[in-house]
GUZA-280867 format. One record per residue (C-alpha): residue number from 0; chain; x, y, z. Coordinates in Angstrom, 1 decimal. Example, Ala and Ser with C-alpha at 12.3 -4.5 7.8 and 13.67 -1.06 7.14 Angstrom:
BEGIN
<rec><num>0</num><chaine>A</chaine><u>12.3</u><v>-4.5</v><w>7.8</w></rec>
<rec><num>1</num><chaine>A</chaine><u>13.7</u><v>-1.1</v><w>7.1</w></rec>
END
This chain:
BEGIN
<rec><num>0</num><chaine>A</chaine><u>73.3</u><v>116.2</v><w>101.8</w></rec>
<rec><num>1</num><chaine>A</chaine><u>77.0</u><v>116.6</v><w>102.5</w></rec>
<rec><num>2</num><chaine>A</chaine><u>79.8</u><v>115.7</v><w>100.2</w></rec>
<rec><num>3</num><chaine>A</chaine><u>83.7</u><v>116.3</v><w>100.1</w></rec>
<rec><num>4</num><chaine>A</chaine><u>84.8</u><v>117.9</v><w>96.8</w></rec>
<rec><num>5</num><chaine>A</chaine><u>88.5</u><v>117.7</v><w>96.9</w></rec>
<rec><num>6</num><chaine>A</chaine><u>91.1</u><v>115.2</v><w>98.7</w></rec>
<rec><num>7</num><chaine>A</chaine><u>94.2</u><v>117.7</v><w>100.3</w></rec>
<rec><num>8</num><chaine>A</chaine><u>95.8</u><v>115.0</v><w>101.9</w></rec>
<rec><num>9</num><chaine>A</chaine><u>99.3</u><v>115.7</v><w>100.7</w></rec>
<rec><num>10</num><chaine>A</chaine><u>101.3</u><v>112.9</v><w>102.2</w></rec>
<rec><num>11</num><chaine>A</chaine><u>100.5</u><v>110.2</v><w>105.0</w></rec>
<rec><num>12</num><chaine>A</chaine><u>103.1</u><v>107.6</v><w>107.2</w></rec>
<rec><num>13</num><chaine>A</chaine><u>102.2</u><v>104.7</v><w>109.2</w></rec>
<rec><num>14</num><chaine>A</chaine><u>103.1</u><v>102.4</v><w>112.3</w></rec>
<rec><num>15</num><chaine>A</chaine><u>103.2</u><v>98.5</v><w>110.8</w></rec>
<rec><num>16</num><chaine>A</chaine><u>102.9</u><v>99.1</v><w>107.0</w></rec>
<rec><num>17</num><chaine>A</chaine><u>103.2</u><v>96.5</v><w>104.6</w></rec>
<rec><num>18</num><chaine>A</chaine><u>105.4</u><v>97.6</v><w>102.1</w></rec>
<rec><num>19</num><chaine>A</chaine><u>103.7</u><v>95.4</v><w>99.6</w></rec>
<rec><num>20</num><chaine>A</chaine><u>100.2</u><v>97.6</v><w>100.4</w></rec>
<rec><num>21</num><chaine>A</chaine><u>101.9</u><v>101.2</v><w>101.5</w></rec>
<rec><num>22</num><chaine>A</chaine><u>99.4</u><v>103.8</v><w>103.1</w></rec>
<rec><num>23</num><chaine>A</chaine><u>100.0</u><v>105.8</v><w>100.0</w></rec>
<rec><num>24</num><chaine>A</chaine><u>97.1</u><v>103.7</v><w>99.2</w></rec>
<rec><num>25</num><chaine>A</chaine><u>94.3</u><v>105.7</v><w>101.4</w></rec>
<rec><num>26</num><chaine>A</chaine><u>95.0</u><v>108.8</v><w>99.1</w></rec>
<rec><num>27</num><chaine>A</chaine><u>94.2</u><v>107.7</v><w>96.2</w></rec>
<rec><num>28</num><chaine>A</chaine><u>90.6</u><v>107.4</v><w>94.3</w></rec>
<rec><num>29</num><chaine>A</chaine><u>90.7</u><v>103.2</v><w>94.6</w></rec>
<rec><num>30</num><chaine>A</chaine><u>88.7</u><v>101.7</v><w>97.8</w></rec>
<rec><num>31</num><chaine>A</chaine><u>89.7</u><v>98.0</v><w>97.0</w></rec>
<rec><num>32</num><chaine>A</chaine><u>93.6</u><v>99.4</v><w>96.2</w></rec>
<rec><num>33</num><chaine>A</chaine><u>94.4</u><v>99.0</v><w>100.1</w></rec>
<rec><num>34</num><chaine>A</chaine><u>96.6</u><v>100.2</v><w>102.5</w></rec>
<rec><num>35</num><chaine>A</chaine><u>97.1</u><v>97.5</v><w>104.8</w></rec>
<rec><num>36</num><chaine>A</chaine><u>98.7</u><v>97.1</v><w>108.8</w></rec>
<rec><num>37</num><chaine>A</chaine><u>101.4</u><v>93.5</v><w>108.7</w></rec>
<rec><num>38</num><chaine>A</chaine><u>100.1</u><v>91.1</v><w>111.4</w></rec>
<rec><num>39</num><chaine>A</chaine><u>101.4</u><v>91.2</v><w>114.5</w></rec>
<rec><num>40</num><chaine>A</chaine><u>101.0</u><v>88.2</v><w>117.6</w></rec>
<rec><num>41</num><chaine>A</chaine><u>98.6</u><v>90.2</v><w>119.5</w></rec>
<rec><num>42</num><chaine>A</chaine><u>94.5</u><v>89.8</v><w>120.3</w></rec>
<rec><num>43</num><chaine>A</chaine><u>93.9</u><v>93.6</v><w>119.4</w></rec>
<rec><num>44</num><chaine>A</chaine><u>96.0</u><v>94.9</v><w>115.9</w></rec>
<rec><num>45</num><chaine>A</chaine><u>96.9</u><v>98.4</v><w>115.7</w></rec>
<rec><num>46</num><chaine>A</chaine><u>98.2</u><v>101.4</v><w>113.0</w></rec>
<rec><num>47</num><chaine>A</chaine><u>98.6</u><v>104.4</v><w>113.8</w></rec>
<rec><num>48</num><chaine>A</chaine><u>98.0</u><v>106.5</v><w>110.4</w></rec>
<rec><num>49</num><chaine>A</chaine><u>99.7</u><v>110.1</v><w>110.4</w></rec>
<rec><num>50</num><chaine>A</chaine><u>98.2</u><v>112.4</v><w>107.2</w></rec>
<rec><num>51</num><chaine>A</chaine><u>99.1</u><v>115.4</v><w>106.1</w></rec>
<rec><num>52</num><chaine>A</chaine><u>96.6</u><v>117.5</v><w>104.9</w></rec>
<rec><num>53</num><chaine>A</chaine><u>96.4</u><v>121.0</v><w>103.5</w></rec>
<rec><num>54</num><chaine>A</chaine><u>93.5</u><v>123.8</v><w>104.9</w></rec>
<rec><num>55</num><chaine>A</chaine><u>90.8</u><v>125.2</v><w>104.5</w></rec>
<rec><num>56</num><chaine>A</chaine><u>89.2</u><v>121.3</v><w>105.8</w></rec>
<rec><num>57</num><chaine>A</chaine><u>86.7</u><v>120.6</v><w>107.8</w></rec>
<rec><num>58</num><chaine>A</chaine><u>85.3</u><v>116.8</v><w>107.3</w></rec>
<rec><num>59</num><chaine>A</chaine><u>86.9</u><v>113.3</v><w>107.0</w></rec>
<rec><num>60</num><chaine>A</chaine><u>85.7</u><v>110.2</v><w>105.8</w></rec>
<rec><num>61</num><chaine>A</chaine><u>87.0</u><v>107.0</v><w>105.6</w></rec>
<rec><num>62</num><chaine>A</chaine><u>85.9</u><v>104.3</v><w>103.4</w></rec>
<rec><num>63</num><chaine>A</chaine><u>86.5</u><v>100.3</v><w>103.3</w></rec>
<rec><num>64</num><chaine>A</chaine><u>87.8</u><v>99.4</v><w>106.3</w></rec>
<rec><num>65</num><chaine>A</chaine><u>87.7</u><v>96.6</v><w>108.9</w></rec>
<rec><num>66</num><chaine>A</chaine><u>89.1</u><v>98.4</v><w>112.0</w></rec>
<rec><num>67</num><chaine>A</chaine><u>86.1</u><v>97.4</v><w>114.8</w></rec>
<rec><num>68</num><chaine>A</chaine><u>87.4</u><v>100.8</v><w>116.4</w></rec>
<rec><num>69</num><chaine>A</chaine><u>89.2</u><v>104.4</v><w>115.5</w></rec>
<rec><num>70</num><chaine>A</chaine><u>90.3</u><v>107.1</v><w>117.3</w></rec>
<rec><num>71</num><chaine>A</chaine><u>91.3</u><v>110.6</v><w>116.1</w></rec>
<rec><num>72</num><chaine>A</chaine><u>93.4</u><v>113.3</v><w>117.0</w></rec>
<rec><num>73</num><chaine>A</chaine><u>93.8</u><v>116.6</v><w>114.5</w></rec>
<rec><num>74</num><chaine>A</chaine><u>96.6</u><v>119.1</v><w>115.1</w></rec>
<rec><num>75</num><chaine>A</chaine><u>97.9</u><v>122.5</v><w>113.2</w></rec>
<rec><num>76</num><chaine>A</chaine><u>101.0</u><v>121.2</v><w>111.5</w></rec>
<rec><num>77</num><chaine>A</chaine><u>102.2</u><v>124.6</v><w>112.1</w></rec>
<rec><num>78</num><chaine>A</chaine><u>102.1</u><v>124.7</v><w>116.0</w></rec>
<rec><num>79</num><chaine>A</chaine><u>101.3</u><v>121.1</v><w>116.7</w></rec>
<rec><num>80</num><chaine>A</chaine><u>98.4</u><v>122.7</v><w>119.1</w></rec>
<rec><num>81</num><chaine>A</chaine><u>95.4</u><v>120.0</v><w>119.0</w></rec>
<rec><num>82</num><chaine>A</chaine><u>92.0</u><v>121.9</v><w>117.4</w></rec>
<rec><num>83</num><chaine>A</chaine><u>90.2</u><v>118.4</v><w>117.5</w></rec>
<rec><num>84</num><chaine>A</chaine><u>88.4</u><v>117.4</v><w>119.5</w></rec>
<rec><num>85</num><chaine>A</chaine><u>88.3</u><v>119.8</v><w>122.0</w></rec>
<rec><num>86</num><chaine>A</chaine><u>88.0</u><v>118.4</v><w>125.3</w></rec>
<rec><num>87</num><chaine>A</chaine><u>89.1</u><v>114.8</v><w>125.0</w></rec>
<rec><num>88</num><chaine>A</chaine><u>92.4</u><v>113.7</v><w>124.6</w></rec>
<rec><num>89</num><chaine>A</chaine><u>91.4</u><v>111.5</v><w>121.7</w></rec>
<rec><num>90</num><chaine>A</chaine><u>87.6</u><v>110.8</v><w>119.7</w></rec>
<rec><num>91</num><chaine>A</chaine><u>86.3</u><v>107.4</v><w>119.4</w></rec>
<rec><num>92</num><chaine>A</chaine><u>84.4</u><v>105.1</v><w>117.5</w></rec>
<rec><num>93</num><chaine>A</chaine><u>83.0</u><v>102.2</v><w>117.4</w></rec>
<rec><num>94</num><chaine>A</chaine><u>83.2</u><v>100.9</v><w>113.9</w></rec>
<rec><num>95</num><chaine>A</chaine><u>80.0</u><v>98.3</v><w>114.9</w></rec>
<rec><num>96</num><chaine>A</chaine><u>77.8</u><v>101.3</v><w>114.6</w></rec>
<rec><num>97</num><chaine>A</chaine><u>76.9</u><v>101.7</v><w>117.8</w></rec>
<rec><num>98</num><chaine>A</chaine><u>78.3</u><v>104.9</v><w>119.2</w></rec>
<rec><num>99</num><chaine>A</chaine><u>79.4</u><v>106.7</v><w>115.8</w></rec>
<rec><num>100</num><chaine>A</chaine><u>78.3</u><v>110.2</v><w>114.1</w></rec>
<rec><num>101</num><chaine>A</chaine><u>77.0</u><v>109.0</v><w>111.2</w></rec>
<rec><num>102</num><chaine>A</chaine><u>74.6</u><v>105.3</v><w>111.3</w></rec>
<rec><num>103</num><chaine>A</chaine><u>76.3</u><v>102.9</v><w>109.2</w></rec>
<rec><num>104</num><chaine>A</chaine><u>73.4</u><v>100.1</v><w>108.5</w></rec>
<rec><num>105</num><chaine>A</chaine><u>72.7</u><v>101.0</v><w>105.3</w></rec>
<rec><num>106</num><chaine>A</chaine><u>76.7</u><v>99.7</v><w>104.4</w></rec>
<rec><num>107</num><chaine>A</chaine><u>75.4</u><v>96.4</v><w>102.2</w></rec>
<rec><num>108</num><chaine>A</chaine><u>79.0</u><v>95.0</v><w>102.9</w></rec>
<rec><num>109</num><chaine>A</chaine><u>78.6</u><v>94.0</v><w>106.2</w></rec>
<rec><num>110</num><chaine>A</chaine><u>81.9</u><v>93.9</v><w>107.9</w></rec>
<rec><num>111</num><chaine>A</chaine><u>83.5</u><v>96.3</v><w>105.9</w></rec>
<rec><num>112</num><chaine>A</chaine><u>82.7</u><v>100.0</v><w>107.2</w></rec>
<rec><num>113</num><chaine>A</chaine><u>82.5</u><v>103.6</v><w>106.1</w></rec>
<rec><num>114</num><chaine>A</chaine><u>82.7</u><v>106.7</v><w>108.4</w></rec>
<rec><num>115</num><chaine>A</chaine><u>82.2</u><v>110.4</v><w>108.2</w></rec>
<rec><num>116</num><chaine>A</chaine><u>83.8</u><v>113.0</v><w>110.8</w></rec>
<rec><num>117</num><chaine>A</chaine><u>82.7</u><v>116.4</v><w>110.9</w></rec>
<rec><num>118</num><chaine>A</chaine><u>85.2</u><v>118.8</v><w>112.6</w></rec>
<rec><num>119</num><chaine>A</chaine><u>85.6</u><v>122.6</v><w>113.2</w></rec>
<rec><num>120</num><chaine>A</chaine><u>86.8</u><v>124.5</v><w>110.1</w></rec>
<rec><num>121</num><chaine>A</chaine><u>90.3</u><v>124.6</v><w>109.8</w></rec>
<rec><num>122</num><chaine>A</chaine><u>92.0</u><v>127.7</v><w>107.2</w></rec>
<rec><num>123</num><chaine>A</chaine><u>95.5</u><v>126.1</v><w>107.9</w></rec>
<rec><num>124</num><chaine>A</chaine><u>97.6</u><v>123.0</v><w>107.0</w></rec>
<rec><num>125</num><chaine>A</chaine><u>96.4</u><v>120.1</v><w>109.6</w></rec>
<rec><num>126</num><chaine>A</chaine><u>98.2</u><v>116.9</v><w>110.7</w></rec>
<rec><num>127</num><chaine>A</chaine><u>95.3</u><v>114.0</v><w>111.4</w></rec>
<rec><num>128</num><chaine>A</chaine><u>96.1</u><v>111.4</v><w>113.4</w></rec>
<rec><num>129</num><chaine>A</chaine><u>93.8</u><v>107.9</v><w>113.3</w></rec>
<rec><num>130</num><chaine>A</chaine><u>94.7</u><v>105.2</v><w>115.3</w></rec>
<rec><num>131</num><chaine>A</chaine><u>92.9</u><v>101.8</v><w>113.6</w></rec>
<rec><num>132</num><chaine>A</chaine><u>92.2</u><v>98.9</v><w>115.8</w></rec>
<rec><num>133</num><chaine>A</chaine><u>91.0</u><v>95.7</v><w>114.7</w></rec>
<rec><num>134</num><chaine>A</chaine><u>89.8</u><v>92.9</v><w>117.5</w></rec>
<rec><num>135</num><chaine>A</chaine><u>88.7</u><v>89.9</v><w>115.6</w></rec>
<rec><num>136</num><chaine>A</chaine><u>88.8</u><v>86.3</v><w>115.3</w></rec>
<rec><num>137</num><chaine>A</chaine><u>87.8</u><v>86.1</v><w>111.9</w></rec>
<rec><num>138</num><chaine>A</chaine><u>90.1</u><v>89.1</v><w>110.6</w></rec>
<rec><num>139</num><chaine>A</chaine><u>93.8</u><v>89.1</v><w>111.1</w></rec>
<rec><num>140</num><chaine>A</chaine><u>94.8</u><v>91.8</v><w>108.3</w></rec>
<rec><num>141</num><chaine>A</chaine><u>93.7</u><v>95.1</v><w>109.6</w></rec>
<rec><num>142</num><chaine>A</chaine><u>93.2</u><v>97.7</v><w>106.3</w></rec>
<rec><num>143</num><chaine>A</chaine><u>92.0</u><v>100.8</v><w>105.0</w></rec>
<rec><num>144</num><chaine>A</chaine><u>90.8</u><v>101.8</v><w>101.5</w></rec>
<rec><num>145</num><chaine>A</chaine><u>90.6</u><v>105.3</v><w>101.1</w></rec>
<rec><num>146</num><chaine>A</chaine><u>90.5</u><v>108.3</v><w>103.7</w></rec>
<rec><num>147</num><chaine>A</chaine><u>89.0</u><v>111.9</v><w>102.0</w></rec>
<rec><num>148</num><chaine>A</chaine><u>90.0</u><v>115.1</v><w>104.3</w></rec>
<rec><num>149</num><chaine>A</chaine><u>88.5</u><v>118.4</v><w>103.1</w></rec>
<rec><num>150</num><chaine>A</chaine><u>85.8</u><v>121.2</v><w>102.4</w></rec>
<rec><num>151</num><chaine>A</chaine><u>82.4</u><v>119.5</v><w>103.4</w></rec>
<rec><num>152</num><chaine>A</chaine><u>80.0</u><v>121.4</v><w>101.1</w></rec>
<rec><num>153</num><chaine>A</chaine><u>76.6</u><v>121.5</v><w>102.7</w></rec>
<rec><num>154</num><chaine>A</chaine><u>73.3</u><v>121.4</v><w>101.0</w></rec>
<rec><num>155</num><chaine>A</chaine><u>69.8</u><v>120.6</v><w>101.4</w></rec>
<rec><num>156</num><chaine>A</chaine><u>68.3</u><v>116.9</v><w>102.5</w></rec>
<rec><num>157</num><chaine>A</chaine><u>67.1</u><v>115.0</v><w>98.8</w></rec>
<rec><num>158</num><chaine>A</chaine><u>63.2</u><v>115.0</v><w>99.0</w></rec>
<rec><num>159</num><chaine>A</chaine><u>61.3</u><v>111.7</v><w>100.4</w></rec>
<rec><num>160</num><chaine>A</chaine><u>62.6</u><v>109.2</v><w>99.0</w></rec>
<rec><num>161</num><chaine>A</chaine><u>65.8</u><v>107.5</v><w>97.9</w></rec>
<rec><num>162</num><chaine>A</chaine><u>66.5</u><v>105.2</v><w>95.4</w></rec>
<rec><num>163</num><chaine>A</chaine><u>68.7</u><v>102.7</v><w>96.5</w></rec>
<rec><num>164</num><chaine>A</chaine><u>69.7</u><v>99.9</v><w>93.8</w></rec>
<rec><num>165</num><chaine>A</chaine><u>72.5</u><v>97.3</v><w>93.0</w></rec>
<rec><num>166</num><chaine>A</chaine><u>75.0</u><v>96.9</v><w>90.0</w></rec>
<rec><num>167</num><chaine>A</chaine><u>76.3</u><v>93.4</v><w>89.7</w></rec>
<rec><num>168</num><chaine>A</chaine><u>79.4</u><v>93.6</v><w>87.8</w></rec>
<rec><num>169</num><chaine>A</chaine><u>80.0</u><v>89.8</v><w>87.3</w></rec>
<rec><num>170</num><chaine>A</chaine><u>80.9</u><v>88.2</v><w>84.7</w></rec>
<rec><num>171</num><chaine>A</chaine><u>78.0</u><v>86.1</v><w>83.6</w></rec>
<rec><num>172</num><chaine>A</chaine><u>77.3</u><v>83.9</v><w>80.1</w></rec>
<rec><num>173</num><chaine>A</chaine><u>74.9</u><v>81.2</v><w>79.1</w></rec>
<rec><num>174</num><chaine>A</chaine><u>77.0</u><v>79.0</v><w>76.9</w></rec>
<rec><num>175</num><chaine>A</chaine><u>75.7</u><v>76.7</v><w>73.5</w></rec>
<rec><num>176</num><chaine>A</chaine><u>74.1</u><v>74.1</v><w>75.8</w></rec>
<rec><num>177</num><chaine>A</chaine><u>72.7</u><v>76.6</v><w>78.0</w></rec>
<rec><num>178</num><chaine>A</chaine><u>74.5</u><v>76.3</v><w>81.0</w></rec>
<rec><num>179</num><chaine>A</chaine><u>75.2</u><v>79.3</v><w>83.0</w></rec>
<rec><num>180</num><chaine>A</chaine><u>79.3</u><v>80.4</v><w>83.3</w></rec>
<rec><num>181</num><chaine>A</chaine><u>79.9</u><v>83.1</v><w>85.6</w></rec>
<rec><num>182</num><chaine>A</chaine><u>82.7</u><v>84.6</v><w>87.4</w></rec>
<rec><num>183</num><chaine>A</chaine><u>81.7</u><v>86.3</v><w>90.5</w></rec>
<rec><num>184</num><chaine>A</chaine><u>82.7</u><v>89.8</v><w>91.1</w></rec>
<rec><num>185</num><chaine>A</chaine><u>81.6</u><v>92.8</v><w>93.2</w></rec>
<rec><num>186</num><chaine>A</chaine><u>78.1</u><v>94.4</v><w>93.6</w></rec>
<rec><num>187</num><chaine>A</chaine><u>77.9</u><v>98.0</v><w>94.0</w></rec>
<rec><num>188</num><chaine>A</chaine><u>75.8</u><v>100.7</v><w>95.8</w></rec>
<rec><num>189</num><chaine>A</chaine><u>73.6</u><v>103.4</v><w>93.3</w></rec>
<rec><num>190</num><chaine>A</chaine><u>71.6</u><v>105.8</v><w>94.9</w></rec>
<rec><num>191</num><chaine>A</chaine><u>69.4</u><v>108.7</v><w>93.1</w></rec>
<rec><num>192</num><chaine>A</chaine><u>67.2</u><v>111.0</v><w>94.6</w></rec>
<rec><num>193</num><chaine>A</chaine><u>65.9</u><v>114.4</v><w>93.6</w></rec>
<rec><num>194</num><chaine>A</chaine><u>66.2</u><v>117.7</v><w>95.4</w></rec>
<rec><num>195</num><chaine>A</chaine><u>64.5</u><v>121.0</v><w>95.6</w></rec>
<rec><num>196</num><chaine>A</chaine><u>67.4</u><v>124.3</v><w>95.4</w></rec>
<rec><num>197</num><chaine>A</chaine><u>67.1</u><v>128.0</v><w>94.8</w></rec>
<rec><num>198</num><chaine>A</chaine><u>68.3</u><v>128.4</v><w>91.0</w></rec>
<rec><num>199</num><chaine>A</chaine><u>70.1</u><v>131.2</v><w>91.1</w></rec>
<rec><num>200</num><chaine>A</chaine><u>72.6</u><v>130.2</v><w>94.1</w></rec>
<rec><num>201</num><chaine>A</chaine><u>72.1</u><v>126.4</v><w>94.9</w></rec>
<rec><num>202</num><chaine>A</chaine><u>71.3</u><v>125.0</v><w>91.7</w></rec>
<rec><num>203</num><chaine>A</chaine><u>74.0</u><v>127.0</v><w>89.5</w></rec>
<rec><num>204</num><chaine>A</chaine><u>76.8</u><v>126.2</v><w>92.4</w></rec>
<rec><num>205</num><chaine>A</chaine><u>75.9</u><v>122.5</v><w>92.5</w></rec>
<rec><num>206</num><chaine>A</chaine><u>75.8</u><v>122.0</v><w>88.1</w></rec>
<rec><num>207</num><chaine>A</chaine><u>78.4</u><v>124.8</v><w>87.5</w></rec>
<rec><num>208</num><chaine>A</chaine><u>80.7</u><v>124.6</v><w>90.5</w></rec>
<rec><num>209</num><chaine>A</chaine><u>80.8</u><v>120.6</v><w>91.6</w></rec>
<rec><num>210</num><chaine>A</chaine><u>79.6</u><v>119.0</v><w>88.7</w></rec>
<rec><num>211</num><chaine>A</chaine><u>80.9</u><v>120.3</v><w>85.7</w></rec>
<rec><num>212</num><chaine>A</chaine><u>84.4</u><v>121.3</v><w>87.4</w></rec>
<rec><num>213</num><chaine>A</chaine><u>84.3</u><v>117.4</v><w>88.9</w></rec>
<rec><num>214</num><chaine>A</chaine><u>82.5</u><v>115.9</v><w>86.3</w></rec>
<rec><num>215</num><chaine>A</chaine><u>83.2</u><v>111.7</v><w>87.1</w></rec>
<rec><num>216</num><chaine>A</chaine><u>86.2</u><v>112.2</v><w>89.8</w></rec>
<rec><num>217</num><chaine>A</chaine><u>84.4</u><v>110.1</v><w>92.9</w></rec>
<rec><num>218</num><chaine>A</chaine><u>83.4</u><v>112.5</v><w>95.8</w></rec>
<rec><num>219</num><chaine>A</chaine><u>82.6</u><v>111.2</v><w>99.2</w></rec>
<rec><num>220</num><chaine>A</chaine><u>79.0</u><v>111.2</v><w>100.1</w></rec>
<rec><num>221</num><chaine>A</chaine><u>76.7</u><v>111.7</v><w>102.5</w></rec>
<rec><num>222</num><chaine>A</chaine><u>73.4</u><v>111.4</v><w>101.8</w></rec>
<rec><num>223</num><chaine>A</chaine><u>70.3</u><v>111.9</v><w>104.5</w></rec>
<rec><num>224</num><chaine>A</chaine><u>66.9</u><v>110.8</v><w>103.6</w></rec>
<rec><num>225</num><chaine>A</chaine><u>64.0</u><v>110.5</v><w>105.8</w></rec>
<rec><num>226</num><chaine>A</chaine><u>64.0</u><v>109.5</v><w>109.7</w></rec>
<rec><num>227</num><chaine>A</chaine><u>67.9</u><v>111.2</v><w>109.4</w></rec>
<rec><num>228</num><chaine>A</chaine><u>68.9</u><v>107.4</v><w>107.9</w></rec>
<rec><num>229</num><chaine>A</chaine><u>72.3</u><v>108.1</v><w>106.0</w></rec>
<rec><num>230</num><chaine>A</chaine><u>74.2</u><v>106.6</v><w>103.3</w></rec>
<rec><num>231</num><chaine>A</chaine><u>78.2</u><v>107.2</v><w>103.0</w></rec>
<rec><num>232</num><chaine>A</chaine><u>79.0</u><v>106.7</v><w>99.8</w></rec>
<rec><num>233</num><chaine>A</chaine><u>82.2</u><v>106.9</v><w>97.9</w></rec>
<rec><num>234</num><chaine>A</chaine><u>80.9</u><v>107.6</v><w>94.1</w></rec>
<rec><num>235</num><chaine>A</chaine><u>80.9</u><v>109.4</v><w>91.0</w></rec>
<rec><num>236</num><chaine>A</chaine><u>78.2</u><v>110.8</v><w>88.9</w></rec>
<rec><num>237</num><chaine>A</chaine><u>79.4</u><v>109.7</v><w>85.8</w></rec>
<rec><num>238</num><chaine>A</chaine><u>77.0</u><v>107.6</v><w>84.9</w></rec>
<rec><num>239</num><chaine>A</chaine><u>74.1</u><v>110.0</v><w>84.6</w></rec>
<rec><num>240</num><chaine>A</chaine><u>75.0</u><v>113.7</v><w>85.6</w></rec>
<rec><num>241</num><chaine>A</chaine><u>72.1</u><v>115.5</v><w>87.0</w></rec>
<rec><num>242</num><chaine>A</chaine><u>69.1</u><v>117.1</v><w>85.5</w></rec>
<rec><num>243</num><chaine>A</chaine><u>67.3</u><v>120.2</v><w>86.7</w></rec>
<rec><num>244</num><chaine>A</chaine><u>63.6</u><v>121.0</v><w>85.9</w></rec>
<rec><num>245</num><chaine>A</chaine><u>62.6</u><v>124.4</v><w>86.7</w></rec>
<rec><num>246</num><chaine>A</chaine><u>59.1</u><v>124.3</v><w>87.1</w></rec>
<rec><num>247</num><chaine>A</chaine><u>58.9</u><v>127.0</v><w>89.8</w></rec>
<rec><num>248</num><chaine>A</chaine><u>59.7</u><v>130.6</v><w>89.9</w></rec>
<rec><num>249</num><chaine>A</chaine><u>62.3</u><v>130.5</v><w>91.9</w></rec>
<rec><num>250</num><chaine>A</chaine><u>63.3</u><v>127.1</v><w>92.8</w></rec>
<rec><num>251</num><chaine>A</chaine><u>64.4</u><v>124.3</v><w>90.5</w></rec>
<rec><num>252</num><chaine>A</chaine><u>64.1</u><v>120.2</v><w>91.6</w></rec>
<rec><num>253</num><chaine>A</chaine><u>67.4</u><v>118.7</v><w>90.0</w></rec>
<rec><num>254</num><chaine>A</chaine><u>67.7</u><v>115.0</v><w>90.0</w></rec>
<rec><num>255</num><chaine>A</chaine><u>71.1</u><v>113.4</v><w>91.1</w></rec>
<rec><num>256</num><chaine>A</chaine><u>72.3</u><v>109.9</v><w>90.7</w></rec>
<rec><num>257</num><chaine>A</chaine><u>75.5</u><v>108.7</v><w>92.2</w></rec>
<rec><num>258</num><chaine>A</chaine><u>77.4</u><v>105.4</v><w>91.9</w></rec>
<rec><num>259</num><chaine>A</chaine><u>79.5</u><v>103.9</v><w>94.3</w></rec>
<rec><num>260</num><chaine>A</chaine><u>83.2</u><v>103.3</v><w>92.7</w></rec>
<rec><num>261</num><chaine>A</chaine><u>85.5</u><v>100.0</v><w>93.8</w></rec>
END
């Protein structure tokens, strides 16, 4: 399991903004409050997103967007020197799911993707560059949510299992005659697992470190269960912080649960 404590984007610019949805917008914690590109007469739409971004980083994700493809580029902001990726003149991804790091099938709003990036560890300020393509003939806004650049904290996989269930947060009544009113709205993600940590060093860093200091800020996610499936999941544990039992000597199973904030 993977997760990205703290956002240090500091500031961000971008090509083809709409001023009515700036990219200030990928910064903070609300996916649906977008950053969006304005429409331009071409088959393939295109922003290029410039961020900021203190050290001591070394993971990205990017959450609620529509681009079919992005392409990255990370720099010192110092020296302008390129530390990512090392070889190519640019890192890819096909947003379908095909050729990315982490599988994104498990995203239960279809068109609308999540990605996370892991990079080489960075102690100084970094300026990322993502280039966000959208080739569609169904989509002709092309927009981001959020974007999280950080400290990927690293720990062990939840045990077998996963729970993966559904909040429906529509508005729904049965009136005098009992007919149904309802007013559609969105269904989230809500995922709880359990995992096994040494107590004196996994365990107190996890309760002491991430979830007391964070308590119900959203975190980005990513969670690995079994046959290396993973969720990416922008959430907060506010709705049930975890437990720990320590029925072992020296290890504790602590329970998580994490919700998946819109």
């Amino acid at each position: 399991m993977k997760l990205i404590m703290d956002n240090l984007i500091q500031s961000a610019t971008a090509t083809n903004e709409d001023a009515a949805y700036p990219v200030k917008n990928i910064y903070d914690e609300h996916p649906k409050k977008v950053f969006k590109a304005v429409a331009v007469p071409s088959n393939t739409l295109k922003s290029v997103v410039t961020i900021v971004s203190n050290g001591d980083c070394n993971a990205l994700c990017i959450v609620n967007t529509n681009a079919t493809s992005i392409r990255f580029v990370i720099k010192k902001t110092s020296t302008g020197v390129k530390v990512w990726p090392l070889v190519d003149a640019y890192a890819e991804y096909d947003m379908s799911g095909i050729d990315t790091i982490v599988p994104l099938m498990h995203d239960i709003k279809v068109r609308y993707k999540d990605l996370w990036i892991n990079y080489t560890h960075q102690p100084d300020p970094v300026t990322i560059e993502i280039s966000f393509y959208l080739t569609s003939t169904i989509e002709t806004i092309l927009y981001c949510g959020v974007v999280v650049n950080g400290l990927c904290q690293v720990m062990r996989e939840p045990q077998y299992g996963i729970s993966e269930s559904l909040i429906d947060t529509s508005i729904v009544k049965w009136t005098s005659n009992q007919s149904l009113y309802y007013r559609k709205r969105d269904v989230v993600r809500k995922y709880s697992g359990s995992i096994m940590l040494d107590r004196e060093t996994e365990l107190f860093f996890f309760l002491r470190y991430i979830a007391m200091r964070k308590g119900p800020a959203p975190m980005a996610w990513a969670l690995v269960g079994e046959n290396n499936q993973t969720w990416i999941v922008y959430g907060t544990m506010a709705g049930a912080m975890p437990t720990a039992n320590h029925d072992n000597y020296q290890f504790s199973t602590m329970s998580f649960t994490v919700q998946e904030v819109i």
